[in-house]
N, C-alpha and C positions, 0 to 999 in steps of 0.2 A: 918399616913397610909403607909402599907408598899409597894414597888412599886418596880418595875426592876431595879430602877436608887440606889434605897441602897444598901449601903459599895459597892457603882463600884469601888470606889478608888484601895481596899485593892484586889478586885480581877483582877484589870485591872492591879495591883504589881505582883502578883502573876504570872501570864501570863504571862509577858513580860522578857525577855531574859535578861541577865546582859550587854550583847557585846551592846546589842542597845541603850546606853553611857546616855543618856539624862534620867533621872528621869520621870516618866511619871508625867503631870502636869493637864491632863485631861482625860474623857473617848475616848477611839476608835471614837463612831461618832461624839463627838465634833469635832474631828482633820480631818477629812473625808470633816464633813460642813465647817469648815475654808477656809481649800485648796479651796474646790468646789468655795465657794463662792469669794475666792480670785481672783481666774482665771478669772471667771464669770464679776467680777469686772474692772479688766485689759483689759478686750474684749471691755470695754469700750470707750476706745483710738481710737480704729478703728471707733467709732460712734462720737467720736469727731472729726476725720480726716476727715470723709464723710463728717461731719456738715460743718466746716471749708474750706474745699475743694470747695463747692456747691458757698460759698461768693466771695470767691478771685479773683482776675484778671485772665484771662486762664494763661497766663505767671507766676505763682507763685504760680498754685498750687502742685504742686513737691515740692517747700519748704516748705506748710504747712503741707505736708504729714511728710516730715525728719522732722522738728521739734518736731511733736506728737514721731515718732519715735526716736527720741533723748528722749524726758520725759521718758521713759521708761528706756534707755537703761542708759543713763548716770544718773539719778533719781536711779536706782539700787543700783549704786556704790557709789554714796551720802549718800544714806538712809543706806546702811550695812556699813559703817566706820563711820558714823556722825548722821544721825539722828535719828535709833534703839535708840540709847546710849542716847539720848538726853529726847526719848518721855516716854522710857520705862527702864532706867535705873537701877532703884531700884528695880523693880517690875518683870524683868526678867532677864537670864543671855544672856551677850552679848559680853563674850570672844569668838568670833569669828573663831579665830586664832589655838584656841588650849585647849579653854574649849569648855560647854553646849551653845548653840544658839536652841531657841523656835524658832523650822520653822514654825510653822504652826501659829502662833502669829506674826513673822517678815512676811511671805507671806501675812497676811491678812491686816495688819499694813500699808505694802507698798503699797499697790492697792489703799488706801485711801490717800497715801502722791501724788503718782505719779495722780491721779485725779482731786486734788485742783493745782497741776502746770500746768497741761494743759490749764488753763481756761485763763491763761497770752498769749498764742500762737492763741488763735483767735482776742485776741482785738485789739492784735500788728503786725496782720499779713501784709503784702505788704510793711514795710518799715524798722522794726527792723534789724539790720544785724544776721546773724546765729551765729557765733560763742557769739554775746554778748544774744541771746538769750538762749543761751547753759548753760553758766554761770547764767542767772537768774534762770531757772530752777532748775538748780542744788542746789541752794542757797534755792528755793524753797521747793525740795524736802527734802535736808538734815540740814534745819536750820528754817523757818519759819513754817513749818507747824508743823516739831518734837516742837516746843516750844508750839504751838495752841493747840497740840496735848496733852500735858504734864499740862498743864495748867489746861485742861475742862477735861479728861479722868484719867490722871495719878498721881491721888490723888494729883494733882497740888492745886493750889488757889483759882480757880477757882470752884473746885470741892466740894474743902470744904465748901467754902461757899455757897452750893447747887445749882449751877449753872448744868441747864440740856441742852443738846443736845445729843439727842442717836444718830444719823447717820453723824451729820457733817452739818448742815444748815450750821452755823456759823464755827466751825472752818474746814471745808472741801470749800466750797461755798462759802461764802461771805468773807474767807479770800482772796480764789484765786482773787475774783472781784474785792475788794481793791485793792490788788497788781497791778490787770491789770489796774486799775482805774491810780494809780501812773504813769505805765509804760505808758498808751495814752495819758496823761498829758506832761510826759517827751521828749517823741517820738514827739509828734505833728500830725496832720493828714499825709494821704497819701496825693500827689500830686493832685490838683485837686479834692479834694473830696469835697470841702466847696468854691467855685469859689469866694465869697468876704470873706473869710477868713480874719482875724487879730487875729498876732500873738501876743503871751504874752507881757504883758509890766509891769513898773513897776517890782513892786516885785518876780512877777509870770518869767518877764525874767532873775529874779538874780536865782531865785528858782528849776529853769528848766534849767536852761543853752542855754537859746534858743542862739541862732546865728546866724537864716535866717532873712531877712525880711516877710513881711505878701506873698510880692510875689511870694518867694520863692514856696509857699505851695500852690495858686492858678493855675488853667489852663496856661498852659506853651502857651508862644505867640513865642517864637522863630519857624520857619519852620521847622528846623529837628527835635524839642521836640513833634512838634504838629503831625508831621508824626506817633510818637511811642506812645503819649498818648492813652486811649483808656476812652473813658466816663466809669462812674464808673454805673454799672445796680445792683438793690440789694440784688438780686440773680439770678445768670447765670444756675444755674442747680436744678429746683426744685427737681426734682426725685430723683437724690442725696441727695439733704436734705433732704424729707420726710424721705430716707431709714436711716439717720446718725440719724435721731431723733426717729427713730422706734428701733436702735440699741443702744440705750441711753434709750430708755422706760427700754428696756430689762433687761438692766444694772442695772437699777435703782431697777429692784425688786430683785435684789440679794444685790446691795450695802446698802439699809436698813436692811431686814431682817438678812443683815453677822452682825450686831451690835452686837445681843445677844453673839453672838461668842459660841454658844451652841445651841444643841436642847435637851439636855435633863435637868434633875430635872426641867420640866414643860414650860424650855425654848420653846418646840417646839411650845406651844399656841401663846406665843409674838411674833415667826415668823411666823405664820399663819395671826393676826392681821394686824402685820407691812406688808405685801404682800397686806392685801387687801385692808387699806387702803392706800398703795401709789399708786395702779393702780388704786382709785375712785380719787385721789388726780390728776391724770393726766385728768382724763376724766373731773372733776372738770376745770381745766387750760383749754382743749379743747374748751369747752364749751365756756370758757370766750375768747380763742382767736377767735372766730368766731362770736360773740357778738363785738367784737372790730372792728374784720372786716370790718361787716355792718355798724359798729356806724359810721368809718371815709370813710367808700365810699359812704356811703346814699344808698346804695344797696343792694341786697341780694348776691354779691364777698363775697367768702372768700379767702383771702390772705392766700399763702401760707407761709410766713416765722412768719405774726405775729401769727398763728395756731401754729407753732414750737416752738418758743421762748413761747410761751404762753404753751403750755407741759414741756417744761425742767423748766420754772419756777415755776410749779406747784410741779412739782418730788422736784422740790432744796427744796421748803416751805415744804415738806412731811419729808425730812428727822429727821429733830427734835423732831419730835412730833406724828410719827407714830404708836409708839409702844403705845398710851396712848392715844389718841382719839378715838371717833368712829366714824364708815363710813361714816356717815354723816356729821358729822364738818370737816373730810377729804376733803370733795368733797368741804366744802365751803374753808376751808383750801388752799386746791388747784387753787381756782378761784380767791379767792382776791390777789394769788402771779400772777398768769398771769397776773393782770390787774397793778399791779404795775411795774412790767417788762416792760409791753409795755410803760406803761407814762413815765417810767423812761429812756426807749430807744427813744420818743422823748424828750424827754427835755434834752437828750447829743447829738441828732443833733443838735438843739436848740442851745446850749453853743456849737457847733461847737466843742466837742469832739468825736473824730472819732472811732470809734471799728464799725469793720466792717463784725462781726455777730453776734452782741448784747451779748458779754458773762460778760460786767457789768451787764447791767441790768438785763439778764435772773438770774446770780447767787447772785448779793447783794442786795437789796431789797427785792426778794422773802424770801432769806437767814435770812433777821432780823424778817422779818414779821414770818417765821417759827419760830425762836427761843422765840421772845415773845409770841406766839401763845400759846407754852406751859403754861405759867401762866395764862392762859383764860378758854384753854378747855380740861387740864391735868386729867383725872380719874385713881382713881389707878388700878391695876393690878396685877397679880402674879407676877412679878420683878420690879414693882415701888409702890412706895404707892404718888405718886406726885400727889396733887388736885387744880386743879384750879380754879380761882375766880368764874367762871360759876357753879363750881359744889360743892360750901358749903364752900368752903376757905375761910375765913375771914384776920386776919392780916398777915397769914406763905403766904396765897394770894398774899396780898402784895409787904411781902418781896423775895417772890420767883419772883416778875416781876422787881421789883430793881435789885436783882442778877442779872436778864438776861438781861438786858438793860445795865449792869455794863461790862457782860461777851459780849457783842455785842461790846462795846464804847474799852474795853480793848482789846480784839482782833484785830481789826479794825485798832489802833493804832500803836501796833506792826506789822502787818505786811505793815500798811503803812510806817514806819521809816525803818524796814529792806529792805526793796523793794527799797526806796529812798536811803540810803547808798550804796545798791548793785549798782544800777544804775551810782550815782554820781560813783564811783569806777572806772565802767567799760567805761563812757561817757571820764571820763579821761586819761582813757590806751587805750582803743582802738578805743571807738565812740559807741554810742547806736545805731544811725540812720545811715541805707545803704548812699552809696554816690547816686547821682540824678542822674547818671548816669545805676547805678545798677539798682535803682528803676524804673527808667523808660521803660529799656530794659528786663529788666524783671529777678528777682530773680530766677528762674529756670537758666534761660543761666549763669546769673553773677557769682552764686555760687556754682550751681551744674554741671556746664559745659552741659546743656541737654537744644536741642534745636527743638523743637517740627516743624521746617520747618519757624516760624514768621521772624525769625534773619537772618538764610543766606541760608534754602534752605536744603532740602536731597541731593544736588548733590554734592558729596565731592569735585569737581575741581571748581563748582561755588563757594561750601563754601570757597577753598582753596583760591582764586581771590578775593574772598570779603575780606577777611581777613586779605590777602596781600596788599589790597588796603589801609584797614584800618590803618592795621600798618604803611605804606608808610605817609601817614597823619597825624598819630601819632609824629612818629619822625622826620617829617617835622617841626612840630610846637613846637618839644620839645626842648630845653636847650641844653640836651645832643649831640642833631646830628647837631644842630645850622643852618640847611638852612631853606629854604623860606617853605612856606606851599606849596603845592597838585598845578598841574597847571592846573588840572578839576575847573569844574564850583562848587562853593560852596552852600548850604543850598538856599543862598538867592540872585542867581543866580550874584555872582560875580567873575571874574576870581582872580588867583591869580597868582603867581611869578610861575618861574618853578622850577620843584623840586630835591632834592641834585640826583644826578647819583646813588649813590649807592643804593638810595631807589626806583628807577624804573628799577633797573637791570632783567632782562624779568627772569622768572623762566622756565623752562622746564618741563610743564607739564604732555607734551606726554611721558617725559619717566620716568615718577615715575611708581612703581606699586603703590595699594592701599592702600595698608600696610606703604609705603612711603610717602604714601599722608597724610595718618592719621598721622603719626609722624609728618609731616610740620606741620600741622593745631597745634596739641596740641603746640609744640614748640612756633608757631605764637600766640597763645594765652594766653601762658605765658607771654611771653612777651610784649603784648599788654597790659594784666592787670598791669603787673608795671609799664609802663609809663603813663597809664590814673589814677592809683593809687597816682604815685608822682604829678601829676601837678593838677587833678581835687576835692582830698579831700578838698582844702582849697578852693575851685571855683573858680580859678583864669579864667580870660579871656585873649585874645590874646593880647589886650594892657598892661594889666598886664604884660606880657611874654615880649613884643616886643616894648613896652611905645609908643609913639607917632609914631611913623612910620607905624605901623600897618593901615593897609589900610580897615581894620573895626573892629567892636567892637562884632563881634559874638564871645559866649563862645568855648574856648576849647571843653569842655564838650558836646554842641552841635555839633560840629564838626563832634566827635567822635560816636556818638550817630547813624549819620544822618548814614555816613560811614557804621555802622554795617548792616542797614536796608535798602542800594542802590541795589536796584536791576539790575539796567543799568550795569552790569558790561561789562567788555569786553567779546568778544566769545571766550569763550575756543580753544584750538585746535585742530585738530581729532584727538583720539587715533588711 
């Protein structure tokens, strides 16, 4: 039948300019939908940063905001030098430099890489250091997923042997969970989060490289630790989350329907499909998280986070299998991933692995259950002809659910060993886990220098006093400046020796301007973080430092900790 969409090729040649360098490789509104939907996709980041943001301690969440923002930004320059070339190598041109580059296939390409690395930044938030989170990202974006990607789409191995996921369950989803699953394993909990915590043994501590004890990682009983802890609530901001997960529904119906990567020769039917049912696929999950609700409070509560995680784990089960079901096996589609989501987010409190806004459980389990799902309830279509067991498939039945359980086992595997190499690498060079110090003062101030008033205060001379205090204490108890500690009263109300002259040298504060004050402070907190850098990464304490003479056994680290958050300071003096 003849239709608008014949020989577009030869006239969409026709039209187009010679200067505009790139061969045309599609029609005008393919490349239109691409872009659209690329964008549309990348918006998605911001509804993972609300989600993330809503979990975190107040003091950290500024770093889980830059870290979504680093997946973008450095995932960019991954993905254009290394993983384009990786996913799509044969299949498109990716001279960069000085041939043909498919924008509109590298833009749509990348929204799908930089969305499976995000999913590592909620599991590992409050304790990962930033810069080793930068690098797994990155590794992320331009290595693990281009191979997932290559594998299930890019007439890879996977593909051949009829291995299906149109949106990415499995190789978008339940890679990124794997990986996070690695990284929370690696990491350990946040402080405090599992109060009888134990840690790895055996194997698990050769495997992981643990190096605390179980204590380490329990509710801190020192006085100055216990001043900065803050109970862990398990979500501080519902309205945030509702809005990050309402911004992530949105997403969600552009990031399936962009599969087709067309809307014409008939494509625009499958993205009509795929739209509706991944928004009965959410209302499905809904459903079920409100069902869950009631089941574990015996009431008519619904809980707002297991309602959330129970919608994104319904959208993750929708992506595989959307463009080939119909609305109604969708919505059951979507129900049985929320319900494994939620069991599967207690049973990693349960094993006392910590991810602390369910992004295993919402994206791997729903992510397999999607992928198998297809050899269940697959009918064909105008761009598939896939049938599944439910609907007449006999043995191709079969072996299309082998494929997919092979394609779930094989992916799974690789991005577990890359994630684990990256890791080990980077636990080596530089450390995966913040120092206990950082993490307890809070990743905002330690890495981002931004101190929201908890630390030391809007008042730049009280900040300037505390800081100078600090430091005084610092280099009191350090190596380098070799005298006695602080002759203030300590954490645990004990005096101590008095302190070298040159570190109580009085400053003059009435005659700084403000502009000078601010340069003090920044200068004073360079310097502070190298001295708490050299003496407390390896947790040394003060008889460490000072052996027997030490006239108690409180940590450095506390010490220093207490110092940041004294509010007794002395009175400033009048300007």
């Amino acid at each position: 039948m003849m239709g608008p969409d014949n020989n577009w090729l030869q006239l969409m040649l026709d039209l187009t300019p010679a200067e505009c360098g790139l061969t045309r490789l599609r029609h005008r509104a393919d490349n239109a939908f691409m872009v659209n939907m690329g964008a549309r996709i990348i918006q998605m980041q911001s509804g993972f940063a609300m989600l993330e943001s809503a979990y975190v301690q107040p003091n950290g969440s500024a770093n889980i905001m830059m870290k979504n923002m680093m997946d973008l930004f450095v995932g960019a320059v991954a993905y254009l030098f290394c993983g384009y070339w990786i996913s799509h190598g044969e299949t498109h041109m990716t001279a960069f430099l000085g041939g043909d580059l498919d924008f509109s296939q590298w833009f749509c390409s990348f929204s799908y890489a930089t969305t499976s690395a995000t999913i590592d930044s909620g599991a590992l938030a409050g304790r990962i250091a930033f810069w080793a989170y930068v690098v797994l990202s990155t590794v992320m974006t331009g290595i693990t997923y281009p191979l997932a990607a290559r594998w299930s789409w890019g007439n890879g191995w996977l593909q051949q042997l009829g291995f299906v996921d149109f949106a990415g369950s499995a190789v978008v989803h339940m890679l990124g969970a794997v990986s996070a699953l690695v990284g929370a394993c690696f990491c350990g909990p946040r402080i405090g989060r599992f109060p009888s915590y134990r840690c790895w043994r055996g194997l698990g501590k050769w495997l992981f490289r643990e190096k605390n004890s179980s204590e380490y990682y329990q509710i801190p009983k020192e006085p100055s630790e216990k001043n900065l802890f803050r109970p862990f609530v398990r979500c501080r901001h519902p309205v945030q989350l509702l809005f990050g997960t309402w911004l992530l529904l949105v997403g969600f119906l552009a990031f399936n329907p962009a599969s087709t990567l067309a809307v014409t020769e008939d494509a625009d039917l499958v993205v009509g499909r795929a739209s509706v049912c991944t928004l009965l696929a959410a209302a499905g999950g809904g459903l079920g998280g409100m069902l869950w609700s009631m089941a574990i409070t015996r009431s008519t509560v619904v809980l707002v986070p297991e309602v959330s995680n129970a919608v994104i784990a319904a959208l993750v089960a929708s992506c595989a299998c959307c463009n080939a079901i119909n609305p109604v096996v969708a919505m059951f589609v979507g129900f049985v991933g929320a319900i494994l989501a939620l069991a599967c987010d207690a049973l990693l409190v349960r094993l006392q692995i910590d991810d602390p806004v369910g992004a295993v459980a919402a994206h791997g389990p729903p992510g397999v259950w999607g992928t198998v799902a297809v050899a269940f309830f697959a009918e064909p279509n105008c761009q598939s002809d896939v049938q599944g067991l439910l609907y007449g498939a006999s043995t191709a039945g079969w072996q299309l659910l082998a494929v997919q359980i092979l394609g779930v086992v094989a992916l799974s595997a690789m991005s577990a060993g890359v994630t684990y190499i990256t890791l080990l690498f980077i636990d080596i060079i530089m450390g995966v886990r913040c120092s206990r110090a950082c993490e307890l003062i809070g990743l905002d101030f330690w890495e981002h220098q931004f101190d929201d008033g908890s630390v030391a205060g809007d008042n730049p001379i009280k900040r300037m006093s505390t800081l100078r205090k600090t430091f005084q204490r610092a280099s009191s108890c350090c190596c380098y400046c070799g005298s006695a500690p602080d002759a203030e009263q300590d954490a645990l109300g004990q005096p101590a020796s008095a302190p070298h002259p040159a570190a109580t040298k009085p400053s003059n504060l009435e005659n700084l301007s403000h502009a000078e004050l601010s340069m003090k402070i920044q200068s004073l907190e360079v310097k502070l973080e190298r001295l708490m850098t050299a003496m407390l990464q390896d947790g040394s304490t003060s008889q460490d430092i000072f052996g027997g003479e030490s006239s108690h056994s409180q940590s450095f680290r506390a010490a220093c900790i207490n110092a940041y958050v004294d509010k007794m300071t002395e009175t400033p003096p009048a300007m």
